[in-house]
C-alpha positions in Angstrom: 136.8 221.3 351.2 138.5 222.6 354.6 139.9 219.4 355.5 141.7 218.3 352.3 143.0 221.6 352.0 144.5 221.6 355.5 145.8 218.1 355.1 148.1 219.9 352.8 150.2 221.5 355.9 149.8 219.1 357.9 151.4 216.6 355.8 154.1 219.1 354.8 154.7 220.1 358.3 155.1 215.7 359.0 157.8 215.9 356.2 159.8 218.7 358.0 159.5 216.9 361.2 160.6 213.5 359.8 163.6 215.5 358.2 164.3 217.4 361.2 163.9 214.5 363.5 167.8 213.6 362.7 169.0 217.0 364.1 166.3 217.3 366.6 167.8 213.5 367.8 170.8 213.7 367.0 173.1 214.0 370.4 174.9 217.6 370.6 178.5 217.8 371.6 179.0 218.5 376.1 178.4 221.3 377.3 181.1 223.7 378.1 183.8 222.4 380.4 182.7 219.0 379.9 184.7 216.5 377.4 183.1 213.4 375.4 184.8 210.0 377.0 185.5 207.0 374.9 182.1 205.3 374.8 178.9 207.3 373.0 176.8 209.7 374.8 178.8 210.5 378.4 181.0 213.2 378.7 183.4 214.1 381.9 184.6 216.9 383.8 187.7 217.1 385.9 186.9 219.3 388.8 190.9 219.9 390.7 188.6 221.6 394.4 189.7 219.0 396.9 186.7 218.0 398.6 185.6 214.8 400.6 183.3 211.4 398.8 180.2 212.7 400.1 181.2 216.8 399.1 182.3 215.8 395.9 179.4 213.6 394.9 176.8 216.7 395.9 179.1 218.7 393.7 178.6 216.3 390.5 174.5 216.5 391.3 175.1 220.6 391.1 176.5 220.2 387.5 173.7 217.3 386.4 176.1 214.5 386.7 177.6 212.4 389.2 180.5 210.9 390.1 182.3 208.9 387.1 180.7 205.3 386.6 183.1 203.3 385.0 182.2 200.2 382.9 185.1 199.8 380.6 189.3 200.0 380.4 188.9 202.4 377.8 186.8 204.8 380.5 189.3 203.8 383.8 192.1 204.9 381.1 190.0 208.5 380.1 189.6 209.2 383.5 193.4 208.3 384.7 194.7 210.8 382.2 191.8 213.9 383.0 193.3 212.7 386.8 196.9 213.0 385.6 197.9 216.4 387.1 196.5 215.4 390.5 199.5 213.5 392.2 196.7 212.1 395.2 194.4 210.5 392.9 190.7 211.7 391.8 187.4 210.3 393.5 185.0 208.8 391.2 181.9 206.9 391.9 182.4 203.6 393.5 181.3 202.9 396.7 181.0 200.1 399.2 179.0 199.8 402.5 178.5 197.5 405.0 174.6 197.3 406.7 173.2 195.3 409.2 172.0 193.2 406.7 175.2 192.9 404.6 177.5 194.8 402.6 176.9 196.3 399.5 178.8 198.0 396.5 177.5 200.9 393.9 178.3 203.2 391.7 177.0 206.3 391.7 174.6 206.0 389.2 172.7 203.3 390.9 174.6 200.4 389.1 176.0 197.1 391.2 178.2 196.0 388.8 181.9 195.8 389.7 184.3 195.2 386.7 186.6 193.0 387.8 188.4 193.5 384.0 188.9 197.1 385.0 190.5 197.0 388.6 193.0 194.2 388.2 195.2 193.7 390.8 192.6 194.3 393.4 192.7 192.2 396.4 189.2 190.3 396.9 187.9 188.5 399.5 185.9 184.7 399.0 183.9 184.6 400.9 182.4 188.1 400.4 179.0 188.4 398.6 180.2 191.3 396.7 183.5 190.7 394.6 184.5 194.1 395.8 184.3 193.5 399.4 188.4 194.1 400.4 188.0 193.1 404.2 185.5 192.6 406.9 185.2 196.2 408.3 182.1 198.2 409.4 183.8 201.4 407.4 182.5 202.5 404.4 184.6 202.0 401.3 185.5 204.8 398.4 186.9 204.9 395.2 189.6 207.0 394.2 191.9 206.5 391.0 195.1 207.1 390.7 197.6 208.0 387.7 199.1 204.1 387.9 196.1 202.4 389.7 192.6 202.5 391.1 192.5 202.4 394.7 190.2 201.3 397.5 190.0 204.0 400.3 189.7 201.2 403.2 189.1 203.8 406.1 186.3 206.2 406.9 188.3 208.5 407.6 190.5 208.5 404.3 186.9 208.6 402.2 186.4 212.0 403.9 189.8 213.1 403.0 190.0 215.7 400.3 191.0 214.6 396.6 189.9 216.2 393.1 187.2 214.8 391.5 185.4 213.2 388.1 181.9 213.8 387.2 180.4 212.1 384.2 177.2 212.6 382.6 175.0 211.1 380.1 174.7 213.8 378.1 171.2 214.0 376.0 169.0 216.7 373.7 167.9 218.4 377.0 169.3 222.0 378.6 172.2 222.3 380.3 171.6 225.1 383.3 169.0 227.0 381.5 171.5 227.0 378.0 169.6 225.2 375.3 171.5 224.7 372.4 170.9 226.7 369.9 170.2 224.2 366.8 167.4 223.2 368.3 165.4 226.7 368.8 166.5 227.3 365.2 165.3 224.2 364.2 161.6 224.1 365.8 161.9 227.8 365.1 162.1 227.3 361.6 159.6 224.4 361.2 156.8 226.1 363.4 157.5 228.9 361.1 157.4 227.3 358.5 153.5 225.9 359.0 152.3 228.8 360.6 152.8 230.5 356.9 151.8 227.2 355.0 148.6 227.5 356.9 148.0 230.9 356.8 148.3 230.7 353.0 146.1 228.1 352.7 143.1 229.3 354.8 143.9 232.9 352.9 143.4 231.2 349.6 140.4 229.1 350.8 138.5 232.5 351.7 139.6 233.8 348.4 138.4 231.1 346.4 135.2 230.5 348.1 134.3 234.4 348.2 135.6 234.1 344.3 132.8 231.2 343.7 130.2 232.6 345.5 130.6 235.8 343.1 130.7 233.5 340.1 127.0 231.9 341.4 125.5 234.8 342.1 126.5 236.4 338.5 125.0 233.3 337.1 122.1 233.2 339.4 121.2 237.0 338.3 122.0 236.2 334.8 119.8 233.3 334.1 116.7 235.0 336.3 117.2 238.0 334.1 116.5 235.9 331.3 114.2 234.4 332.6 112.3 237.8 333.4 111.9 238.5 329.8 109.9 235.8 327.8 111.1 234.7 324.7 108.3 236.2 322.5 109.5 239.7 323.5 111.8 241.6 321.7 114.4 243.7 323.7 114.2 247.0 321.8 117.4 249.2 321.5 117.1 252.8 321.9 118.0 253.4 318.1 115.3 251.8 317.1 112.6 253.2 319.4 113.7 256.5 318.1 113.4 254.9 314.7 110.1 253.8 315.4 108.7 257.0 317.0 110.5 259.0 314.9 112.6 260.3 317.3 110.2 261.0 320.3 108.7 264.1 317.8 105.8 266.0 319.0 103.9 264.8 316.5 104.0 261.3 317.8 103.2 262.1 321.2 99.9 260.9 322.4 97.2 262.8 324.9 97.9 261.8 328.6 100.5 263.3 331.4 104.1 264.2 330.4 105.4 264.1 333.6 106.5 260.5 333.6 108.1 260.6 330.5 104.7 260.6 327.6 103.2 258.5 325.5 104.2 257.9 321.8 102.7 256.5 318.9 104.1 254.3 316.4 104.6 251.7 313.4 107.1 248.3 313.8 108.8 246.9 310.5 105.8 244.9 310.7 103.4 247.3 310.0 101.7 247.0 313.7 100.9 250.0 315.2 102.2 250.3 318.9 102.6 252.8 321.9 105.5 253.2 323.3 105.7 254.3 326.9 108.5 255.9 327.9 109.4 256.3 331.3 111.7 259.0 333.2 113.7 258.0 336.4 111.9 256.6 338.7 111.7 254.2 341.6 112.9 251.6 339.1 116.5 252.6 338.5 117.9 248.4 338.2 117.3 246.6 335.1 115.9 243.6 337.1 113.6 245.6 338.7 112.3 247.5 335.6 111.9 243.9 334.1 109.9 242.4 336.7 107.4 245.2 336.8 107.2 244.4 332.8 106.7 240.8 333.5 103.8 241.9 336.3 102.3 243.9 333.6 102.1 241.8 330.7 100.5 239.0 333.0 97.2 241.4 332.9 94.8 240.4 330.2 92.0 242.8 329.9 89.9 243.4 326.9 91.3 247.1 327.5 94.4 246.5 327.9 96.7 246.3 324.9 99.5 243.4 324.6 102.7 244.1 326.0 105.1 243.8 322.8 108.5 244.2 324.4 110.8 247.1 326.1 113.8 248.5 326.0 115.9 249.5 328.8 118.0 252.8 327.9 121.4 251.9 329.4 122.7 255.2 327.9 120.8 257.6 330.6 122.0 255.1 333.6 124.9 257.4 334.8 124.5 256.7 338.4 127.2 253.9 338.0 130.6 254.0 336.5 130.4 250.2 335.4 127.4 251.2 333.1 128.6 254.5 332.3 131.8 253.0 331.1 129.6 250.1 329.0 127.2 252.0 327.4 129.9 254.1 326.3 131.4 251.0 324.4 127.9 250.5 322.9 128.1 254.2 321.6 131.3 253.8 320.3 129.9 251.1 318.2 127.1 252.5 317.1 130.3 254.8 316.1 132.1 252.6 314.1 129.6 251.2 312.1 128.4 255.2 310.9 132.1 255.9 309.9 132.3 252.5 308.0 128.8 253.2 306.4 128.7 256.7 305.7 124.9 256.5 307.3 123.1 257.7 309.9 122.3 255.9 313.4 118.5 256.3 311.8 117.5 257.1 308.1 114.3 257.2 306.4 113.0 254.5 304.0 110.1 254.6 301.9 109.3 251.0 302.1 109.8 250.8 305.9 109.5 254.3 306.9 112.6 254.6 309.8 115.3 252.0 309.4 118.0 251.8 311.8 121.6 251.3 311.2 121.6 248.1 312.7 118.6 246.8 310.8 120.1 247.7 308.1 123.5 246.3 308.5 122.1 243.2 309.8 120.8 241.0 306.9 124.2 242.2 305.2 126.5 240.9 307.5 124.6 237.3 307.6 124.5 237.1 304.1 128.4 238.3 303.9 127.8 240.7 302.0 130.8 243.1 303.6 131.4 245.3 300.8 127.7 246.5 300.4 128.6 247.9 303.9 131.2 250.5 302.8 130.5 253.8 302.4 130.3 254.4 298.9 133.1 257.1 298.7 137.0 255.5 298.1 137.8 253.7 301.0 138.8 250.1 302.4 138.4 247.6 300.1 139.2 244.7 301.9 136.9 242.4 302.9 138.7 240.6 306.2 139.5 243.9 307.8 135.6 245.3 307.3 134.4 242.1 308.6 136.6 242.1 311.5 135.9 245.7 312.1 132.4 244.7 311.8 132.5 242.0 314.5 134.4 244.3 316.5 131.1 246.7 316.3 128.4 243.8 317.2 130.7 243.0 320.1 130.4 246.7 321.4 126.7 247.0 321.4 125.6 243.6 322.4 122.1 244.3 324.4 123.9 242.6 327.8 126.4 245.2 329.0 128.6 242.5 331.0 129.1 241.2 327.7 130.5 243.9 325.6 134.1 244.8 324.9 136.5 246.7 326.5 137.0 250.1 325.2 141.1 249.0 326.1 140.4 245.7 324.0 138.6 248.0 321.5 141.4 250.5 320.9 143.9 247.4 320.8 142.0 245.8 318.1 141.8 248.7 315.8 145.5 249.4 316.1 146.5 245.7 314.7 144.0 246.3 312.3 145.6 249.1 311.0 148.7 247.6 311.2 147.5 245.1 309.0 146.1 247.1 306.4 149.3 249.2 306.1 151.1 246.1 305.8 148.6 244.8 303.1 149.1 248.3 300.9 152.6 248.5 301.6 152.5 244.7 300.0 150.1 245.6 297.3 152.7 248.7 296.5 155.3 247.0 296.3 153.4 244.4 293.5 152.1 247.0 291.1 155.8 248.5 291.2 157.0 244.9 290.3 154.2 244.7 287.6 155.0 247.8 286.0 158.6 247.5 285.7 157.9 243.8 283.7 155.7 245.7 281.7 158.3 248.5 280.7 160.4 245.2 280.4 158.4 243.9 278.1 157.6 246.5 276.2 161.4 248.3 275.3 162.1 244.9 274.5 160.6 244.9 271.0 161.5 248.5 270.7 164.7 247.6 270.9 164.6 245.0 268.0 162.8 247.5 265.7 165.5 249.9 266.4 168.2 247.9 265.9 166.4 246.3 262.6 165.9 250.0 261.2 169.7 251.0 261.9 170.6 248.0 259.7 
């Protein structure tokens, strides 16, 4: 899960490189002092100090460079007019030497080639190796150009005269005396910026999500094992109708045995079965899945003196100690509520042919049979049946036996409000009809008064 989800940045942070890469590449202008020459990616500097060959060539090295290395007409013209205000001529990079094992010619930068092109006029000698070679001398040879011309130095002794001076250098994406150009920071900046947050983001939401799932699983987990704890030949009592069935915990019901842990009450299902009902005060077992599995261990005991266990009911009512159950079984009164004001009956009444009926068993086989209007209390009230069965459903929602799965008291409230929205709507409607019906019957009957009393005046 990790990997795909990090392949995300990683592809993203590919993207902003690829569409970086043309201004991360792309060649900045020269550096301050410096100016761009006629061919792509050198730039040149006109330095006026007068200083010797060798002084002037260490000077270029100190500024990155070198001595200019020309390759082109176009670059012996640049460099003529940077030289123009120097009336004795700039040195650039050209440079011949004589060895024991021959004479050579350079430029600066290490190349040997000698554009013959660029210095016309030049005098050259046949049978030298080199086309630059001038004359057979043991002196070194320099380069210096000139406003009209470029110039061989022929002596020693002139190369170590002092002249101004071109550098050249190939300028790149690199810093320039510990100035980095600001572009770049910006744009690494930004793209490291950039995936540090994508990522961040994404591992935030992967521990989010995964904490989120584990949460989910473990609610189902607990859900189906508490299910499970309960087998399905059990009935999960409510408290109503314990009460109904004991007759309210009376005195008269109690059975002989010790009160401290809550007594022991007789009792008579709809069935006609007698059982006893235990009931139990706080204990050790305070959680529902713990008071369920001590039922389960019990009712796995058969003993010709012990009776059957015929099912339990868990009071979420007295459970105060949390506010999540305080707050649901609050909803669950609330319903139980509802349906007495929408009755006009008690939460438990007496019934000769079943002795205690609850509310709920008695509103129960009326709302599967639809039978909405039997619910209504039978003073004036609501007559109509989609807002009782709505507020109906809204009541079986509140006391479902599962807490989890009731209503909000906020989803509650909001309910009843549209409901009564609706049912002023519905009378205002049904107002204004009877006002229209009447008014075609006060039509319709002046309408042969009117003839009679017109036929009698004639």
């Amino acid at each position: 899960m990790a990997v795909p989800a990090l392949a995300f940045p990683m592809f993203l942070a590919a993207s902003l490189l690829t569409v970086a890469a043309p201004v991360l590449a792309r060649s900045p202008s020269c550096p301050d002092g410096w100016q761009a020459g006629p061919v792509q990616n050198k730039c040149f500097m006109y330095i006026s100090t007068s200083l010797s060959w060798d002084r002037s060539k260490a000077l270029c090295h100190n500024y990155s460079g070198h001595l200019a290395a020309l390759s082109s007409v176009q670059e012996l013209n640049f460099v003529k007019s940077l030289c123009g205000s120097s009336s004795s001529g700039c040195w650039v990079g050209g440079h011949h030497y004589n060895t024991n094992t021959g004479n050579g010619w350079k430029w600066s930068d290490d190349s040997s080639v000698w554009n013959e092109t660029v210095f016309l006029g030049e005098p050259l000698r046949a049978n030298c190796s080199y086309p630059a070679c001038e004359v057979a001398t043991s002196n070194d040879l320099c380069t210096l150009v000139t406003s009209g011309r470029a110039s061989i130095i022929i002596t020693e002794k002139r190369c170590s005269e002092s002249h101004g001076l071109i550098c050249m250098m190939n300028h790149v994406d690199r810093c320039y005396h510990d100035h980095c150009h600001k572009e770049y920071f910006i744009a690494i900046i930004a793209v490291s910026g950039f995936i540090l947050a994508t990522t961040l983001a994404v591992v935030v939401w992967l521990l989010v999500y995964r904490r989120s799932k584990k949460r989910r699983r473990s609610r189902e987990v607990l859900s189906a094992s508490a299910a499970a704890l309960v087998a399905p030949q059990w009935k999960v009592f409510t408290s109503e109708e314990l009460r109904s069935i004991a007759k309210n915990f009376s005195e008269g019901n109690r059975l002989p045995g010790n009160a401290k842990t809550g007594g022991t009450y007789s009792g008579i299902l709809p069935d006609g079965s007698k059982v006893a009902i235990k009931r139990l005060k706080r204990s050790s077992l305070q959680r529902k899945k713990d008071f369920y599995s001590e039922i389960r261990r019990v009712a796995k005991l058969y003993h010709p003196n012990l009776v059957a266990v015929k099912g339990c009911c868990y009071d979420h009512d007295s459970c105060t100690t949390r506010n999540e159950l305080t707050t649901k079984s609050g909803v669950y009164s609330f319903g139980v509520l509802l349906l007495e004001i929408i009755s006009g009956r008690r939460p438990a009444q007496s019934v000769e042919s079943v002795g205690w009926q609850t509310i709920f068993e008695w509103a129960t086989p009326l709302v599967q049979s639809h039978r909405y209007l039997d619910l209504l209390d039978p003073h004036p009230g609501i007559a109509d049946t989609g807002v009782i069965q709505k507020v109906v459903d809204l009541v079986y929602s509140c006391t479902q036996h599962v807490p989890s799965v009731r209503q909000r008291m906020s989803h509650v409230v909001h309910q009843l409000q549209q409901l009564e929205l609706k049912s002023a709507a519905s009378e205002q409607q049904l107002r204004k009809r009877d006002k229209h019906q009447r008014n075609i019957s006060n039509v319709a009957i002046g309408g042969p008064d009117s003839a009679l009393k017109s036929t009698a005046r004639n």
